[in-house]
N, C-alpha and C positions, 0 to 999 in steps of 0.2 A: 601709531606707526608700527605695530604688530606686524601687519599685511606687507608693509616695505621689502620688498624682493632684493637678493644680495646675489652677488655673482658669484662668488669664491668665500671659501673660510676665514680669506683674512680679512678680508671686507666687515664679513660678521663680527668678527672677533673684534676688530676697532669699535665697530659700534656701541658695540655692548657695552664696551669699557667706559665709554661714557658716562655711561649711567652708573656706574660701582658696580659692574657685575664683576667676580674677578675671574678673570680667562688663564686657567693654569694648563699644563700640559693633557690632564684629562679631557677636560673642556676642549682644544683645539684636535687631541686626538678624533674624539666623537663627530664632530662639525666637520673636519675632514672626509670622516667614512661617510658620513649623511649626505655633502656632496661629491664624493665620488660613487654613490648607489642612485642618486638621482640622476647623474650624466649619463649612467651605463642601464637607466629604465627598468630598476631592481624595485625602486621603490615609487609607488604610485603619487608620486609629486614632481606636477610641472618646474614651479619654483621655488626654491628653502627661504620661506619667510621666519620670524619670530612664531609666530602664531600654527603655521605647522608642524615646526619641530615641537610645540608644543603636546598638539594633537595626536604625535608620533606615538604608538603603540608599541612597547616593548617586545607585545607577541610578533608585531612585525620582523621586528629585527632577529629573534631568535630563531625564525622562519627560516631566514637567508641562508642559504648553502652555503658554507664554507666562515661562515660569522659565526664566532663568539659568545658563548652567553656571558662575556663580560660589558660587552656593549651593550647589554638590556641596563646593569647597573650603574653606567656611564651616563647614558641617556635616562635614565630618575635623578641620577645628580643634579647636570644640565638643567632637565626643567625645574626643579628646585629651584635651581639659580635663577630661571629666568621668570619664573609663573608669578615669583612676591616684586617685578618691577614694574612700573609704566611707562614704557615709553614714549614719554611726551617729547617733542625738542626743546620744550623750554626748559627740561630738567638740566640741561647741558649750563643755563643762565646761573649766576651766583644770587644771592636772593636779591638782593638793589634790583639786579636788573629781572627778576621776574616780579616784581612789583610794578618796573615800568609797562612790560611787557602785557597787556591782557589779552589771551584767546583769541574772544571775540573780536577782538580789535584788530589784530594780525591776519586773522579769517578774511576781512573784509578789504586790506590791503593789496596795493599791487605794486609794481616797480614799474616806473614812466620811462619809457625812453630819450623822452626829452631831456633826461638830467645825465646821461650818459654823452661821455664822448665818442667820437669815430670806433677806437679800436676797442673801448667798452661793450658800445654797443655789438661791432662785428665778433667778439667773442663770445657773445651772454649768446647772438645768435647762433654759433656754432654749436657752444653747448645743450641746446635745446633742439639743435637736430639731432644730435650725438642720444639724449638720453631723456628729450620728451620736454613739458610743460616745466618752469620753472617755478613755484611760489617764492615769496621772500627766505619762509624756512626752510626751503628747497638749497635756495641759496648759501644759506648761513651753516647749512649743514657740509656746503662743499668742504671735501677732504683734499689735501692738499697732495699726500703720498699715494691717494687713491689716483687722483690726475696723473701722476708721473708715469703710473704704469696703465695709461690708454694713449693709442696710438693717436700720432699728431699733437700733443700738449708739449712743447720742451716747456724750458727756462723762461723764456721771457711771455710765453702764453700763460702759464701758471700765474707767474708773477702778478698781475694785469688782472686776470680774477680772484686772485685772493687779493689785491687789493681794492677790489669790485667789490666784495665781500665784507672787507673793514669797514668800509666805503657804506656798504646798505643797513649794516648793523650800527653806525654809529647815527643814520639819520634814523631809523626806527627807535632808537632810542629818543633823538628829539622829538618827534613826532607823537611818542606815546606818554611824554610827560602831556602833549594837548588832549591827549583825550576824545572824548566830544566836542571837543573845539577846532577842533583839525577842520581847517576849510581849503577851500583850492586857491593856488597860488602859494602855499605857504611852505613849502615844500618843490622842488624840480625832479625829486627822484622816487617820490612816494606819491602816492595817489590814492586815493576812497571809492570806492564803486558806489556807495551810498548816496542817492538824489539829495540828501542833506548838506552832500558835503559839496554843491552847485549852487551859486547865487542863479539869477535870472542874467545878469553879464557873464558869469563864470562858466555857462554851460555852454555859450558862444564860442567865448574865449579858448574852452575847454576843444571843441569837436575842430574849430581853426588852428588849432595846435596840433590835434591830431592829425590832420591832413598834411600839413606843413611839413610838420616831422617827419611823417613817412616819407616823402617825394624830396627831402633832401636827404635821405640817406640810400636811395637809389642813384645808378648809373643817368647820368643825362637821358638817355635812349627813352632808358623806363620810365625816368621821373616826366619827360614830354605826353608820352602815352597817357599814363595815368590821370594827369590833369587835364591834359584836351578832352579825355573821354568825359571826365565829370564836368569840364566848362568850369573847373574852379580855378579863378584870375587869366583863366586862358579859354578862348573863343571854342567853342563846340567841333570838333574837327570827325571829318566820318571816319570810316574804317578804311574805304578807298584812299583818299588822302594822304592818311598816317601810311598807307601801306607804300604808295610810290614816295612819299619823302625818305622812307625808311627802307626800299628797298625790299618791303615783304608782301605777302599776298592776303587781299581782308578776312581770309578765316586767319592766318598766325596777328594778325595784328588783335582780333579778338580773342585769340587764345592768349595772347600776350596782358590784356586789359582783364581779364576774367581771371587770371592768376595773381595778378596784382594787388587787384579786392580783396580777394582771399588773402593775401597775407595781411593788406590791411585792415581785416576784420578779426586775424587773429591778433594784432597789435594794438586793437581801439579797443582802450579802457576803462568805458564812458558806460555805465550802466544801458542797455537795450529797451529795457523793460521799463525804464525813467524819460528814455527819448519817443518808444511807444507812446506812451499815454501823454506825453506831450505834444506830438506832433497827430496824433490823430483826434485828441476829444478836448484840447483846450479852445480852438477856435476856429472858426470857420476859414479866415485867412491864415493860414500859417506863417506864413512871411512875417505877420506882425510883431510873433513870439520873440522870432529872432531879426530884427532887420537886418545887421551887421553883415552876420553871415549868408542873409540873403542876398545881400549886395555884391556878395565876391563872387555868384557863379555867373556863368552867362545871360541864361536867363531865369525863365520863372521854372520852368519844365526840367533845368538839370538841378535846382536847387529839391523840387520833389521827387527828381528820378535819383540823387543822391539817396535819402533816407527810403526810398523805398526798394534802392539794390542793399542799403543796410540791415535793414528792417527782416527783409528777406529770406537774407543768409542764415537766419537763426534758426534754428531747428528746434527751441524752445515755446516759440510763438506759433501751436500747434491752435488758432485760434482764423474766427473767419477772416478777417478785417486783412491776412496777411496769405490767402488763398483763391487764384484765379477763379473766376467764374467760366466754366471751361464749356458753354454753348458755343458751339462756330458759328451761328447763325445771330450771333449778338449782335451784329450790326450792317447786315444786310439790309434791312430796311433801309439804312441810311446812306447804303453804296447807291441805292435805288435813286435817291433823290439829290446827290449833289457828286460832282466833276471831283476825281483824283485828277494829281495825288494829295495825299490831303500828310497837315503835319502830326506828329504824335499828340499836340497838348490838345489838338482840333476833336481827333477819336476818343481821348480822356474826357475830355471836357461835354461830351456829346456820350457815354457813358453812364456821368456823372450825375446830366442830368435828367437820362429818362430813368436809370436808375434806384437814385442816390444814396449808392456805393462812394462810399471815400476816394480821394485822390489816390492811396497808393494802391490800395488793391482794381482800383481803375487803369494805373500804369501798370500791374502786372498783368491783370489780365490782357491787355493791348502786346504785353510783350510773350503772353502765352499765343494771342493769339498770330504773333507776330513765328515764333515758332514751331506752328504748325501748319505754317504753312497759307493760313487762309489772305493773311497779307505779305506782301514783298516790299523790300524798300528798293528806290530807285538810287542812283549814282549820288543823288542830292540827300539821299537819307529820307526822301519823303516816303509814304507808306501808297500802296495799291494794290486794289483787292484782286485776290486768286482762291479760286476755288468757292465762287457763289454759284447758286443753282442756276440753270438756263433760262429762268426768266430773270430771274436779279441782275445775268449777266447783260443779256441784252439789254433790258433796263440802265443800266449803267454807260453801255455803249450809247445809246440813242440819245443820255442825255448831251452828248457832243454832236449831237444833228439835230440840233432845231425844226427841220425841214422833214425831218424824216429820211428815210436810205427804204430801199429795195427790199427783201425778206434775206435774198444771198448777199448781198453785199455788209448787211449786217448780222450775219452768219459770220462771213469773211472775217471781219474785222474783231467780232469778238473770240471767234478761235486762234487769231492769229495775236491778240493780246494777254489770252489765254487766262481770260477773268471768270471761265466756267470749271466746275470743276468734272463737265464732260464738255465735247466736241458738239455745236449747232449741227443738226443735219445742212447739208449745203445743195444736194441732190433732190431734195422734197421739201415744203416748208414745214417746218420743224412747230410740233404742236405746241411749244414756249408762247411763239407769236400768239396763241389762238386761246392759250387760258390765263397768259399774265396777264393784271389786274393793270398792270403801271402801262401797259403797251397795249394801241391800237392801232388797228385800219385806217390813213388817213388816204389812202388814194390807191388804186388798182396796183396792186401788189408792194405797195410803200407801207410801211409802220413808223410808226410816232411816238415817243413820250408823252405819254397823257399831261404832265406837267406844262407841254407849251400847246397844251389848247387851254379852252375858254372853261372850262369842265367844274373847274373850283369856286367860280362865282356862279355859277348855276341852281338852279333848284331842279335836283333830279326826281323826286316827290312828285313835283308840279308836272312835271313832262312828263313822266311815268301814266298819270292819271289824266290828264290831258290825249293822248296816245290812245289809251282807252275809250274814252266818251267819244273821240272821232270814229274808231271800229263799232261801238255800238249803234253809230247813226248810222253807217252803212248794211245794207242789205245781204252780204256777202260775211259781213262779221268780219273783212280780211283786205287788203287791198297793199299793191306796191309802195314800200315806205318812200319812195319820191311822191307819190300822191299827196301823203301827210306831210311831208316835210315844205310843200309848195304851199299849202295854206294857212304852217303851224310862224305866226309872228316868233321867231326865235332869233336870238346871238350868236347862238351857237350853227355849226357848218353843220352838212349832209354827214359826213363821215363820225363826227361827233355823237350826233341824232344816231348814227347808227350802231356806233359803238356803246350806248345808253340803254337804246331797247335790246340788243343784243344782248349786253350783260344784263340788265337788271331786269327786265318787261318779263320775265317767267314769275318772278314771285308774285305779281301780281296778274297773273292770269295771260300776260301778250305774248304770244309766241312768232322768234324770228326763223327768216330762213332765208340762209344767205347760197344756199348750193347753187352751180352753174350761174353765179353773176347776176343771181334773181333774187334781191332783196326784198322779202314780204313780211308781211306784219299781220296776224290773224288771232282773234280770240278761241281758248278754247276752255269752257264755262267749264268742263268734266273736273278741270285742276283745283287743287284745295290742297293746298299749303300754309294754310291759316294758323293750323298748330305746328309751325316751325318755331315763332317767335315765343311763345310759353315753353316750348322745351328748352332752348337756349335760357332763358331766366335761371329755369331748372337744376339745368347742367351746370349753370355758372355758382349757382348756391349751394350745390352740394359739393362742388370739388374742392381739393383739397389744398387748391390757392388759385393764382388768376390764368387764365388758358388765351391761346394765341388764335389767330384765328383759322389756323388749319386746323388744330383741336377743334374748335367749335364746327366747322367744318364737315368733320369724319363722322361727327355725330348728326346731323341734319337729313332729312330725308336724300336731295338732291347730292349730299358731299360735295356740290360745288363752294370749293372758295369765294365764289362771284357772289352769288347765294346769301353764303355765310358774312360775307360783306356788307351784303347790302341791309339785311336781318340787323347787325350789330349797329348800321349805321341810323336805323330808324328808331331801337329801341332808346340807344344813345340822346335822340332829340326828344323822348318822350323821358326821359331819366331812369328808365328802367335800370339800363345795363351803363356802366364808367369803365373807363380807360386808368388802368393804375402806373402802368408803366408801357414803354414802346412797343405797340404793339402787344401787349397782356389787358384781360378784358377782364371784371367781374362786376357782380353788383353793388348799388351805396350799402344794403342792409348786410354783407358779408366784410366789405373791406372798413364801412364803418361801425362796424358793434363797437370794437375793443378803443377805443379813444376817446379824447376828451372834445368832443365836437365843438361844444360851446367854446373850450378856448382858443383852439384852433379859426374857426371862423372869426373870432373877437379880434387876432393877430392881424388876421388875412385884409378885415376891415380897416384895422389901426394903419396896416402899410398902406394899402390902397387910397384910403381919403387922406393922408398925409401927403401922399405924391402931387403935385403937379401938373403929371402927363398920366396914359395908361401905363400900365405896371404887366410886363412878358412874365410870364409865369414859371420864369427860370429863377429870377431876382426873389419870386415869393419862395421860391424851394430853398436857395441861400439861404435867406434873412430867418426863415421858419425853423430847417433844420438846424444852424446855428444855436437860434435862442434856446432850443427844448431837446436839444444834442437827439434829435429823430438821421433817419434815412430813407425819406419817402423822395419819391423821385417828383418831378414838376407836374406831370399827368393826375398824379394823387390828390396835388394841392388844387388845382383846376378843376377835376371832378368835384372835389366837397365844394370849392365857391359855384359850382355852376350848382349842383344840386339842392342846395340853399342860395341862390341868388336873394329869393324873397326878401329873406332875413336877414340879410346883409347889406340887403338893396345897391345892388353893383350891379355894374354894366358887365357883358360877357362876349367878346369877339374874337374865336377862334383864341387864341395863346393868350389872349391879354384881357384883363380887370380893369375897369376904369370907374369912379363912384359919380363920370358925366358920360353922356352914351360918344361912343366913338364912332369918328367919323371916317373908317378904312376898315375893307375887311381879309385883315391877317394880316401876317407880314410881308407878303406879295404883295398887296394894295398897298401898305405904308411905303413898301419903297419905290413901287410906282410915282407914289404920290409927293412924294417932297427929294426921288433922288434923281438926278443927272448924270448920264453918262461920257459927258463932256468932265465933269470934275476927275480925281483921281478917287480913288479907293477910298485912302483915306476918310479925305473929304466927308464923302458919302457917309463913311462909318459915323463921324461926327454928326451930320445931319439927322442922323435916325437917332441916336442916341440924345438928340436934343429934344426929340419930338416924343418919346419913350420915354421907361424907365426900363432898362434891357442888359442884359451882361454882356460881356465882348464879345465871348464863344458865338452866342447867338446871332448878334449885331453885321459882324462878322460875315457868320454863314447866309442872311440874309440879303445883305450887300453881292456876293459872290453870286448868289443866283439871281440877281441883277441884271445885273452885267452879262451873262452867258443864256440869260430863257428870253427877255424880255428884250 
């Protein structure tokens, strides 16, 4: 307590007495002139602690203009007196009670609000804006003559904390006859920050008490705010909402909730660092740890957006688990392939699992990228992408026209939803149309989501090489792709056929030409591109983690992405090159050195032939990560079973494991295959999942695109 800053001489002077210092007329003459040479910036000290008048240099003082040198031998008194004390606050205890009293034990204490009344507690709050952070000793040390002369304290406010004071010292005294026994519950006004002092009910009990407490010692207004925003025992309510019930506009309503936290995270007395390691590395379900108080939020999503706006706020947890993943382009792939708006647990949970990143640093990053812009919420609170690049956009757009739209009209509609984050040309067609990978030509000036043609059960290999051996038997080496397309037995449409040789038919040697409305198909033998596909090996084993595929891209002779697609997609079936996460590529021999292959594939079999049904390769990333506390995302787990299929001997169909060969291919086929659109959502969801082993998230998304492609 040396460092303890005093405001005035009398203040010092009571303190000291405490301790047996004896403060005579010398003594308070000196402490006097020391703060009046501090106020007037004579002497180089901010604030007159213990420990600086200590450091106080006599040369100093005989410096001073118009001082004394009897105050150099004032000041060696003083520190005399004060350099042989220590000022502990326990020195103030008579000995009984500093036997009860130990240190460490008080160190670790805190004062609960819970065991206060109304006007206990509105005063402890006053005096902690008045003069900062309270400890217990904080407390015990209030002066009661000091209170009388700070503005706003009479009579009956004194009163009320010095009996606040009797009040905390006589349960510290109870409390430090237990010792190490001190558990929760046993005590309303004293508390332990120490994980020991929480059963596995008591840390429930503990964090529903803190919630409680706080939203009944605010006004109605607030205490409404505060718990609609968390969904704890009250319904998820938006910001728009609360703002016309209340008469405010949704930024004050979330400046209103964002203060709120904040105070209740300066009043939650619950170890951070004990709720961390609990909530993120003891179980895969969280929920399970604590059912109770799983049960009081709304749903499953404000039970983990609770602990992860707590988690949060700590500026101690300078650690990953608790820091966005701050790519905007995280989840453009997946605006590409499924209908906003979509809910917050939908883009966690999808995350999570190409990933696998944790739940909460999955919710912040959704909420990082929720404030930057790249998504917006609508009136409903659901989320919608803004700011994707011109082809993601249109992609996004088309998937709400099955049929396909015009070049302008789908220019129109995505500038006018404004999910790019530049404007489609609307005057020219916009070269997006002509390099995105997700969008093609279905009809004279129409474009399409690739997703609602036939493109996914096809064999592009086949048709590629096919295409081929027809221009080698012609004489010309070259001939109008309606010629081929009238002889080639295919499923697939003209515009399909056309969008296939066009993107892909360069890597192997076919060249199109679609200018002036003259679709032609021609070989030209000069091309050799053959060592594209060893340099991407290459490239993927010497970087310095897994690469996307514009990275691979920039590096290939052509830098087309089409290119670079189709290279990935063939090494992919040869096992060359895996998929580790959405959209990140490298090889088995880089991504699998470092693990335990053997057990891992032992796991992947154990789940698999245990199941049933096939097994979505979201349920192996659960059950996997879980058991060996890993964070590989489902892509990782999928590449090792496909690249050791042998060994495992499993069946392998796009997403999903099966140890009998499966009879659909992917999740498009499956829910062709056993869903109706005559039933409800629901329904459906159940059917798939009876036919599967699959997680909802996925189930889910699969069902959804259902309904809207098919």
């Amino acid at each position: 307590m040396q460092n303890k800053s005093f405001s005035d001489y009398i203040e010092l002077c009571e303190f000291v007495k405490k301790f047996d210092v004896v403060v005579d007329h010398n003594f308070e003459k000196l402490t006097k002139k020391i703060f009046a040479l501090v106020d007037s910036r004579v002497l180089p000290i901010k604030t007159v602690t213990i420990e600086a008048i200590l450091e106080l240099s006599a040369i100093n003082l005989i410096k001073i203009k118009g001082l004394g040198s009897g105050y150099a031998f004032l000041l060696e008194e003083v520190q005399k007196k004060l350099s042989n004390k220590k000022f502990d606050p326990l020195e103030v205890l008579n000995a009984s009670q500093k036997i009860c009293f130990c240190q460490s034990l008080i160190r670790d204490l805190r004062i609960s609000h819970k065991g206060l009344n109304s006007q206990e507690n509105k005063y402890l709050n006053n005096l902690v804006k008045d003069v900062g952070d309270l400890g217990l000793i904080d407390i015990l040390e209030l002066d009661k003559e000091l209170l009388q002369q700070q503005k706003g304290y009479g009579k009956a406010k004194i009163q009320i904390i010095s009996e606040l004071k009797d009040k905390v010292f006589l349960e510290m005294l109870a409390v430090s006859k237990l010792g190490r026994n001190f558990k929760y519950g046993q005590s309303d006004l004293i508390i332990s920050m120490k994980s020991s002092f929480y059963s596995e009910l008591d840390l429930e009990e503990a964090i529903i008490d803190e919630i409680e407490d706080f939203a009944l010692d605010l006004p109605d207004k607030e205490s409404q705010i505060f718990l609609s925003r968390l969904g704890f025992n009250h319904k998820i309510v938006t910001l728009e909402e609360l703002g016309q019930k209340y008469g405010l506009t949704r930024e004050r309503v979330r400046q209103v909730d964002k203060k709120l936290f904040n105070q209740f995270i300066k009043r939650f007395t619950i170890s951070l660092e004990f709720i961390k390691n609990r909530i993120l590395y003891e179980t895969e379900d969280k929920f399970l740890t604590m059912p109770i108080l799983y049960s009081l939020f709304d749903r499953e999503q404000s039970f983990y957006a609770f602990f992860s706006r707590l988690l949060q706020k700590n500026d101690e947890f300078d650690v990953d688990e608790f820091k966005p993943l701050t790519n905007q382009t995280l989840l453009e792939d997946f605006c590409t392939q499924n209908k906003s708006p979509y809910d917050k647990d939908h883009l966690i949970n999808e995350l999570i699992s190409n990933t696998g990143m944790n739940f909460i640093k999955a919710s912040i990053t959704v909420d990082y990228l929720l404030d930057q812009g790249i998504f917006t919420q609508n009136v409903d609170g659901r989320y919608q992408p803004s700011k994707l690049g011109k082809k993601e956009a249109l992609a996004h757009v088309l998937l709400s026209f099955p049929n396909g739209l015009p070049w302008k009209d789908a220019a129109l509609v995505t500038n006018s939803k404004q999910y790019s984050r530049s404007n489609i040309y609307t005057d020219r067609l916009d070269s997006a149309f002509i390099s995105s990978e997700y969008i093609y030509q279905s009809g004279s000036g129409t474009y399409r989501h690739v997703i609602f043609s036939d493109l996914n059960d096809v064999d592009i290999d086949q048709i590629i090489l096919d295409s081929k051996y027809f221009l080698e038997a012609l004489p010309e080496k070259s001939c109008h792709l309606n010629e081929f397309f009238k002889t080639y037995d295919s499923k697939i449409g003209y515009f399909e056929l056309r969008h296939l040789l066009r993107e892909y038919g360069n890597v192997h040697g076919i060249y199109f030409n679609g200018r002036s409305n003259k679709d032609s198909i021609s070989l030209n033998e000069n091309a050799n591109l053959g060592g594209q596909r060893e340099l991407i090996v290459n490239l993927l084993n010497n970087a310095s983690g897994p690469l996307s595929k514009t990275e691979i891209a920039q590096q290939i002779r052509s830098q087309s992405l089409k290119h670079a697609n189709f290279y990935i997609h063939e090494l992919m079936n040869e096992k060359k090159v895996i998929r580790v996460e959405n959209m990140q590529y490298s090889t088995p021999e880089k991504m699998f050195k470092d693990i335990n292959i053997d057990t891992l594939l032992s796991q992947i079999k154990e789940l698999v032939t245990h199941a049933s049904t096939p097994v979505e390769a979201d349920v192996v990333r659960q059950k996997l990560n879980a058991k060996n506390n890993l964070s590989y995302s489902k892509y990782f787990y999928l590449s090792l079973a496909d690249v050791y299929l042998d060994v495992v001997n499993l069946y392998r169909v796009k997403g999903f494991l099966s140890s009998t060969p499966i009879e659909f291919n992917g999740l498009s086929g499956l829910t062709n295959l056993v869903c109706d659109k005559e039933l409800s959502f629901r329904e459906n969801t159940e059917i798939v999942k009876n036919k599967v082993l699959i997680t909802n998230t996925v189930a889910d998304s699969a069902v959804s695109q259902f309904y809207y492609i098919r």
